[in-house]
N, C-alpha and C positions, 0 to 999 in steps of 0.2 A: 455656293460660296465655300462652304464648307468641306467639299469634297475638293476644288482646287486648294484648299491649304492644305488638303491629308496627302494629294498629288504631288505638291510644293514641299511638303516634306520629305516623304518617301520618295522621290526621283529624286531630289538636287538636294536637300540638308541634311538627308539622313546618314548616317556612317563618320568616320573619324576627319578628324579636321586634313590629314593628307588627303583621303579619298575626298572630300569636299571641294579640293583646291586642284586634284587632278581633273574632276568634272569640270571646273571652274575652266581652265587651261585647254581642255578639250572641246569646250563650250565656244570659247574663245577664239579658239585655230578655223573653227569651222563655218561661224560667222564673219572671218576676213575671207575663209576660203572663198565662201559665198557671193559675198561683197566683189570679192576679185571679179569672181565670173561672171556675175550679171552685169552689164554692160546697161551703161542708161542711167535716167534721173534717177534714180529708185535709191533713196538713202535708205541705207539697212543701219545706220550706225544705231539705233533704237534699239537694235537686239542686245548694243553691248548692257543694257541694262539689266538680264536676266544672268551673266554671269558675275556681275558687282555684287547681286542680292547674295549670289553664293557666295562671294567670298569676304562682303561684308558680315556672313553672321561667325565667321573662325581668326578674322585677320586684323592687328591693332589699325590705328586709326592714315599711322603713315605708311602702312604698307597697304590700305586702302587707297592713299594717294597714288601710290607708285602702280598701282593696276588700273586705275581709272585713266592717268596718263597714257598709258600703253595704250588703253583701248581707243582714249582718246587720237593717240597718231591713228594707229590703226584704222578708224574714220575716216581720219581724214587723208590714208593712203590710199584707199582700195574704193572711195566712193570717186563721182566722175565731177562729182562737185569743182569747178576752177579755184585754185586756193590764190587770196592777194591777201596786201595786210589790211585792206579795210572790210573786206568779206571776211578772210580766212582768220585773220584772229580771233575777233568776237564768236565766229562757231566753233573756234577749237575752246574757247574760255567756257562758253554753252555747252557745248560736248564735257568738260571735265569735269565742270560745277555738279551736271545732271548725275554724270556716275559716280563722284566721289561723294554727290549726297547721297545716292541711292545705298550705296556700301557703307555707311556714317547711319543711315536709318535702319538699316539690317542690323546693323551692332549694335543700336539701343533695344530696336524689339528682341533684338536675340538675348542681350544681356539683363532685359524686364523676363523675359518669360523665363528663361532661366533661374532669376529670383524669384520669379512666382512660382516656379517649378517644387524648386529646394523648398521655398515658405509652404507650402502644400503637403510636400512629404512630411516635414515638421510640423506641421499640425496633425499629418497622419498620426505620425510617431507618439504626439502628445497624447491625441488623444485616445490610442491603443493603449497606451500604459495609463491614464487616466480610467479607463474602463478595466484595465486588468487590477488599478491598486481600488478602486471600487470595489469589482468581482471580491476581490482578497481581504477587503475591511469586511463585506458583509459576510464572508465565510467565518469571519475573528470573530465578530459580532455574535452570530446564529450560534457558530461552536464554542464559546465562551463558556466555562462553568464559573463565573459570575458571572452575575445580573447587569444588565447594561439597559440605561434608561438616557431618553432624551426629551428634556420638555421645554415651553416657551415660557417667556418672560411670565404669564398668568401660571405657572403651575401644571398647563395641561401638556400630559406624557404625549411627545411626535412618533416614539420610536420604543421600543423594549422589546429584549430578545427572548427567546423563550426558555431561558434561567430567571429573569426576572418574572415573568409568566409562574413559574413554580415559587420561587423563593416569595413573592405574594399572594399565593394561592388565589390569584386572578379568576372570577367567574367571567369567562370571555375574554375579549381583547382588551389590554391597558390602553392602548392609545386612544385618548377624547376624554379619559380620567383623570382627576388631577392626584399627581406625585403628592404633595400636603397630607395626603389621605394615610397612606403609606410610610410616608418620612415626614414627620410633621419636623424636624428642625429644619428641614430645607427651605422652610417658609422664609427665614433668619436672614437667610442669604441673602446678600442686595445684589440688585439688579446694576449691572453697569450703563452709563450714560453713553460710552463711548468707548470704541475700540482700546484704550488704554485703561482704563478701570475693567481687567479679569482677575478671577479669582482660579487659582487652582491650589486648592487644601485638601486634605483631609482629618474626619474629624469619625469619630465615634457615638453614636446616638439609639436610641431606642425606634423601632419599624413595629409595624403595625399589620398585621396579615388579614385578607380580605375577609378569613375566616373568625377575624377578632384575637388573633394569637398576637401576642406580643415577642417577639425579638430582640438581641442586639445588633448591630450592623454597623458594621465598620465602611465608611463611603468615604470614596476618593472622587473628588468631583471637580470640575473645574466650569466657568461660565465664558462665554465669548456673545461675537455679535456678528448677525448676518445682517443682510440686507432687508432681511423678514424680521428685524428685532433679536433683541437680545435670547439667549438659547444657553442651558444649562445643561451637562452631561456628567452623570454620576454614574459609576462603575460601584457595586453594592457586594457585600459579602456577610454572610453570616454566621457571626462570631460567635454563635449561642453555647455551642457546643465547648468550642475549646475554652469560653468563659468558666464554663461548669465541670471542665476537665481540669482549669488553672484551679479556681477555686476548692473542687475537693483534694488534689493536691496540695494544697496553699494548708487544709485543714488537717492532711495527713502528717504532711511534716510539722507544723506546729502540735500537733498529738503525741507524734516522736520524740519532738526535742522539750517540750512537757512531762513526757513520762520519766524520761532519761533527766530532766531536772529535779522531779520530786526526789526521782529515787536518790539522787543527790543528796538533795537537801534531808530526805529521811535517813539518810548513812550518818552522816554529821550528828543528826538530833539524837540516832540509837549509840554512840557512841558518847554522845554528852549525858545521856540517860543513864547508862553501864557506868558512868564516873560518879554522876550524884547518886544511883543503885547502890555502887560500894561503903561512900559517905554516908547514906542512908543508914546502913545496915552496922556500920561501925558507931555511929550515932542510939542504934537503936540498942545495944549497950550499956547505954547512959541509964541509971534508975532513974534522975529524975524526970527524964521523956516516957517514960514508960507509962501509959494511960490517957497520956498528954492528947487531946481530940486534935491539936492542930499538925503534931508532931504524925498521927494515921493520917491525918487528910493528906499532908504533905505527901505521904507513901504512898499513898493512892494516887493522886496527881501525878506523879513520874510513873506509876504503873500504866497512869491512859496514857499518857502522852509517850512510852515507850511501845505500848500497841498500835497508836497511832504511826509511827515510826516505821511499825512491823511491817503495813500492810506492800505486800509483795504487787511489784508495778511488773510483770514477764513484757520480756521483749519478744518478740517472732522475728524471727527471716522470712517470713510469707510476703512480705510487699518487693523480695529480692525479684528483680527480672533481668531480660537481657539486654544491654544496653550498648548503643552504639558510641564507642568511647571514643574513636577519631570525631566524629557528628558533636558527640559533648565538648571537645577540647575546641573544637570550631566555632560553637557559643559562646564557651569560656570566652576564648580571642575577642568575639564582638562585645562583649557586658564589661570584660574589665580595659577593653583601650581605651573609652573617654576618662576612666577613672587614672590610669599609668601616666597617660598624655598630662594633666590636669597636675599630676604632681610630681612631671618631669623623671618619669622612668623611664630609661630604655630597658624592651623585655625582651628576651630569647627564647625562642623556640626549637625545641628541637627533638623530633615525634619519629619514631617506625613507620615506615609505608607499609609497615602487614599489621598493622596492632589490631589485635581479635577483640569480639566484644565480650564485657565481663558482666560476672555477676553484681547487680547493685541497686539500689533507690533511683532513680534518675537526678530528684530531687534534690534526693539528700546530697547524694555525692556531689552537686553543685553548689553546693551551702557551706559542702566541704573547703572543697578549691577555694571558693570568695572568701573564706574565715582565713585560711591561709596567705592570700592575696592581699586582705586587709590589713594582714598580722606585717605583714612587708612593707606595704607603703608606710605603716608608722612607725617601723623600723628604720627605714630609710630617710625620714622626714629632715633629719640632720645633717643627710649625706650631699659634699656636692654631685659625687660622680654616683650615680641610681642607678642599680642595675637587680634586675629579676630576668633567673630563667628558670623557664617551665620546662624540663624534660620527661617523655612517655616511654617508656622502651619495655622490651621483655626483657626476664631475667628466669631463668628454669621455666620452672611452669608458674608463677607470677607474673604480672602485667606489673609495673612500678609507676608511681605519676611524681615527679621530685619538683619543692619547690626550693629554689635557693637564692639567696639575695646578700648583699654585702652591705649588711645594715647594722646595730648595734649589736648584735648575737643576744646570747641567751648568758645567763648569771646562773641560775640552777634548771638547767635541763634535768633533775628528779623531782625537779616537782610540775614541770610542764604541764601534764596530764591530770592533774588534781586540781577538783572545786575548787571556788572560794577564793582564790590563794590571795593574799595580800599585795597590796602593790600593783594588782591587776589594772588594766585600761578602764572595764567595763567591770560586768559579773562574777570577770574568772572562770566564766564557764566555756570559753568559747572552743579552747581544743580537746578538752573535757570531753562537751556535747560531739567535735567530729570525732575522737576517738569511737561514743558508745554507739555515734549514726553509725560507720565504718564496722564496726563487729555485728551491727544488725544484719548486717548482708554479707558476711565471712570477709571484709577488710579489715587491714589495719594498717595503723600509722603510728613512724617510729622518729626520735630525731636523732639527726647523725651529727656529733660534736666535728666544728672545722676551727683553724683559726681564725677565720674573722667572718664575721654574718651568721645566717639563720640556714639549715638545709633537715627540710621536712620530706619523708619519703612513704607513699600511701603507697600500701600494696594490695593487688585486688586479686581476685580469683578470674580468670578468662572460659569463657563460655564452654571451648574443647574440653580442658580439662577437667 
């Protein structure tokens, strides 16, 4: 059976709908030839059924009609059959019904298998790239330098790639373990009921290494639901390091802008000391002080608290390194736009595509920028039309970082850069502190008088130079 359809295909269906319909046509000539010459009962009009099927599977429904007709005369010209109209109608109606069903039934099986055909390649299709975006997850998965874990509604790992294998110092396989162990906050998480109850968060927690080390871990995770129950996937990372890199950072610059305040505050006290020192000594003059126990104690009390005063805070350039200042201006951009946005600033930007890296804190010099950024939104706080811009450029062999804004300006730009001052926001320390951050690592910062707003200009050393 099987090898008359592959016959049935390759002789008579196979090739382009022309060639189809010329077999069809030549099929056709040869069976009246036939017809013709055989002489006698012998109805051959049966055979017209084998060129219907041809031309039923390439031809619409009424040009089916119009070929079964033909064949139909054609029957009924060349067989020996006597035609009247109570004979010969009914078998030409028989005759056409038979071929123009037979060609009407070609064109459905031809038009199914042809959809099964397409539907089959599309599922090929599908499921070659289903197997290729498989192939390409578990390569992401495997190659992943994080950790990637999967586990069921109970907690126990289905899946962990082998960064999670490491970053738990796993004895053996994780999968059949439960995650809890590991990340005990994951326990928190609820379980959804139902396709629409997912969670995808991320949250920062404390991890647990197989070897008893503790960690921090920053986990993005999200929960969904198969048909096997609900199923939890957390992508892990461990933030231990750059915790203990922010933090002794976090301690250096609070050290720096601590040193740089005492010395502050000890400038101010030796110079309040040198004023009551003088008074002192002008005091000490007086005969009737002379002896006086409270009149020494007094001199002695400004003596300590003038040593106290004394004692010298040195700064170093040692913490100076090299630093990627386009990389920093691109941070800046991210830290201070919910702050601009929030108080209706438009900020400009406007940076060197060569700007080199310079000498600096990384730290510092970004405590620098936000002091100054600060110093601008509440300068502009009154303004309707807010504007700040940041410009980076080179100037000789200086790197420049300018902040400007068109905000209330400045009333005494000579005392800018001095403790204390009165009238201050805060401390009064705050361009103070970036002036003495900025000389710790060979910068500095100047302000340049405009007619209207604030325009701050950091100068820095560049790495070449």
């Amino acid at each position: 059976m099987r090898r008359r359809e592959v016959w049935l295909d390759e002789a008579l269906l196979k090739g382009s709908r022309r060639a189809v319909l010329l077999k069809a046509v030549a099929l056709i000539a040869g069976i009246a030839l036939l017809d013709w010459r055989i002489v006698g009962a012998i109805p051959l009009g049966f055979l017209y059924l084998l060129p219907m099927l041809m031309v039923g599977s390439v031809l619409a429904p009424w040009q089916i009609a119009i070929i079964a007709a033909a064949c139909t005369v054609l029957a009924e010209l060349f067989d020996d059959l006597g035609w009247g109209v109570r004979l010969g109608i009914p078998r030409d109606v028989l005759f056409f019904a038979a071929f123009f069903g037979v060609g009407i039934f070609m064109r459905e099986v031809t038009r199914k298998r042809t959809a099964d055909i397409r539907h089959l390649e599309e599922m090929q299709r599908e499921g070659d790239a289903r197997r290729e975006a498989e192939e390409q997850l578990r390569i992401f998965v495997e190659s992943s330098p994080a950790a990637i874990v999967m586990a069921d509604a109970s907690g126990t790992i289905l899946m962990a790639n082998q960064a999670a294998h490491r970053m738990l110092a796993a004895k053996g396989s994780l999968p059949g373990k439960t995650i809890y162990s590991y990340l005990p906050s994951l326990r928190h998480v609820p379980t959804p009921d139902n396709s629409e109850q997912l969670y995808r968060t991320v949250m920062q927690a404390h991890g647990r290494r197989e070897s008893n080390e503790a960690f921090l871990a920053d986990i993005c995770f999200s929960t969904y639901q198969t048909k096997a129950g609900s199923r939890l996937a957390a992508m892990v990372l461990d933030s231990s390091e750059e915790l203990s890199t922010h933090e002794v950072a976090s301690l250096r610059q609070l050290m720096t802008a601590s040193r740089i305040a005492v010395g502050a505050v000890s400038h101010e006290i030796r110079n309040i000391c040198g004023a009551i020192g003088v008074v002192h000594q002008n005091l000490a003059r007086n005969p009737l002080l002379v002896g006086s126990p409270d009149f020494e104690t007094l001199g002695n009390l400004i003596a300590a608290l003038e040593r106290i005063a004394s004692i010298s805070l040195q700064r170093t350039t040692s913490e100076a390194s090299e630093v990627d200042l386009p990389a920093l201006l691109g941070e800046l951009r991210i830290v201070i736009a919910p702050l601009l946005e929030e108080a209706e600033i438009a900020v400009e930007w406007h940076a060197d595509a060569d700007l080199p890296e310079v000498w600096a804190d990384r730290a510092g010099l970004m405590q620098v920028f936000l002091n100054l950024v600060t110093n601008s939104i509440r300068a502009l706080a009154l303004r309707d039309d807010r504007i700040l811009a940041i410009t980076a450029r080179m100037q000789a062999d200086r790197v420049l970082i300018e902040f400007e804004d068109n905000g209330c300006g400045v009333s005494q730009p000579e005392l800018l850069f001095q403790p204390f001052q009165s009238g201050a926001y805060s401390s009064g320390l705050g361009l103070y502190l970036s002036r003495a951050m900025l000389r710790t690592f060979g910068g500095e910062i100047r302000y340049q008088a405009q007619a209207e707003g604030a325009h701050f200009v950091i100068s820095l050393t560049p790495v070449q130079g």
